[in-house]
Every structure is written in C-alpha cells, then in structure tokens.
C-alpha positions in Angstrom: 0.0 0.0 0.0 2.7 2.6 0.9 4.5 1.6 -2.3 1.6 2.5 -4.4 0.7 5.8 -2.8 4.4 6.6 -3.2 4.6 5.8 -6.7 1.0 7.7 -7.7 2.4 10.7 -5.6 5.2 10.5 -7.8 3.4 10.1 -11.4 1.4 13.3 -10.2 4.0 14.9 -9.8 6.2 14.3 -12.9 2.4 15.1 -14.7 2.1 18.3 -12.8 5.6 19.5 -13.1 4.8 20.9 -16.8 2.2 23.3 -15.9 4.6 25.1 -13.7 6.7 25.6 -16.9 3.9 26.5 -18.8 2.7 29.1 -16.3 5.2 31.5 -17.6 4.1 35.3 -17.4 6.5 36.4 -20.3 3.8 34.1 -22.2 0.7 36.0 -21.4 -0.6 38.4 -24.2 -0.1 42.1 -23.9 -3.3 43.1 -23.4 -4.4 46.3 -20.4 -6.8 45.2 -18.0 -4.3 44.6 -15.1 -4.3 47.3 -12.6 -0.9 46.5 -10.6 1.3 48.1 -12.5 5.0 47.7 -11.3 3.7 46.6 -8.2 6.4 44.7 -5.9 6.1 42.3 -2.8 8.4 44.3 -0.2 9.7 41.0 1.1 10.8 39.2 -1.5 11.2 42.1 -4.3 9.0 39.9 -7.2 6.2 41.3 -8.8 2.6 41.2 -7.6 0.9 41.1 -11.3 0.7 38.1 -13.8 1.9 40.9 -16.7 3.4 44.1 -14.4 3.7 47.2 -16.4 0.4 46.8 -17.9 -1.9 50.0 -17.5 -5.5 49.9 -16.3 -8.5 49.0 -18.8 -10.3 52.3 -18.1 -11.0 55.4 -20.6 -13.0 55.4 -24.0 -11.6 52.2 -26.0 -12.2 49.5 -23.0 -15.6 50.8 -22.4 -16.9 50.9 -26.2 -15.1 47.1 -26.5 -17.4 46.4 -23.2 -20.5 47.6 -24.8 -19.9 46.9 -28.1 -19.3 42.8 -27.3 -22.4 41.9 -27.4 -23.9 43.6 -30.7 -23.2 40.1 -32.4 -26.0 38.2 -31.1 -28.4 41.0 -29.7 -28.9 43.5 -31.9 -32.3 43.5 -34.3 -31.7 42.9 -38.3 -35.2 43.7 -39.0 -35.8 44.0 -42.8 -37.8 46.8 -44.6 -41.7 46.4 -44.8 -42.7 48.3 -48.2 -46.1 48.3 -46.6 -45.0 50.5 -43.6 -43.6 53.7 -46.1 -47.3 54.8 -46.6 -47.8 55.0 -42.8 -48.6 58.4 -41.2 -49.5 57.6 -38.2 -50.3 54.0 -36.4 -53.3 55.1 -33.7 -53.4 51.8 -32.1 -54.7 48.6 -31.8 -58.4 47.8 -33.5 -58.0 51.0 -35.6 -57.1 51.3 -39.4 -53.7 53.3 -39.7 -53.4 56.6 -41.5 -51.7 56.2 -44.7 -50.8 58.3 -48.0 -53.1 57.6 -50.6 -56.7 57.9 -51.1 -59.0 58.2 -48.0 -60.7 54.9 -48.1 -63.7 54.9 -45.6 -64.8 51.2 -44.9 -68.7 51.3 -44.7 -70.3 49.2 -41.7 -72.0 46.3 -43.2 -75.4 47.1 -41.7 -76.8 50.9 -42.2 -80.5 50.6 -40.8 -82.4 48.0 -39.2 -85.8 46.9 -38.6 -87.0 46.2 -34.8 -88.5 43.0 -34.5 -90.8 41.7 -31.8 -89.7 39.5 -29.8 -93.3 37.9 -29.1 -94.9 38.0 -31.8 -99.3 38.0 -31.7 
C-alpha cells in the first residue's frame, strides 16, 4: 500500500511539473486590464501582477469594446416592410392606420335595421 501511494504521488508529480513551466508570465498576451502596475512584494522584491507594467482598462476604448461585445448576437436585423412607407400615423390597436393615398372609408355592413318583436301576436 505505501509503495503504491508513493509511486501515484510520484506520477502526479512528474504530470504536474509541466504546468509550472507552462505558467510563464512572459507568455501571457499584452493586453491592459491589469491594474498593478510595477507593483512589488516588499519581502521578497518579485512582482505582484501576472503581466506588471500593464496599464489599467479604463478610458473610451475599453468601455466601447465592453459595450460593443455583445452587438453580435443581440442587436435586431429587421428587414424593410414596403407596406409600412405609406404610414402616417399607427393610432393603435383595433384601428385602421393613417396612410398616404386615397381616403378609403370602410362602410359598416349594416346601415339601418328593422325592430322585430320578440313575441310576436
């Protein structure tokens, strides 16, 4: 048993000695968004940033990327109704819109009725 948690300890190790390697800040991409700056433990002299020397992502260009990031997916590609150019006013639902053209008046179906009685003699 203790040979086999010895050698596992060991094969997780050797497996997880790359990513050390890998984690090299020199690597990163220069991009701003970090706020440190030069920014340096007082104990040990090293740098407190993944990328020091980076400036902040404030001011007009991080804030139009930020709003402009989603305009892929969200914004509306609604194509042009020919029907809607006549419109001069839309009053609402149940009602015939205004339009350019001639006034056509849509007659009710039924001008005058007859009363009938409803028990008859």
């Amino acid at each position: 048993m203790k040979t086999s948690l010895f050698l596992f300890t060991i094969c997780a190790g050797l497996l997880l000695a790359p990513a050390a390697v890998v984690a090299n800040p020199e690597m990163l991409p220069k991009h701003p968004g970090y706020p440190m700056g030069n920014a340096v433990d007082p104990v040990k002299g090293q740098s407190l940033a993944n990328d020091p020397g980076q400036t902040n992502a404030t001011g007009e260009d991080s804030l139009n990327k930020a709003a402009a990031f989603d305009d892929g997916h969200s914004k509306q590609n609604l194509s042009v109704n020919q029907n809607d150019q006549r419109l001069l006013e839309k009053p609402g639902a149940g009602l015939l819109p205004k339009v350019q053209g001639p006034n056509i008046m849509i007659e009710p179906p039924v001008k005058e009725g007859t009363k009938v009685n409803a028990a008859p003699q």
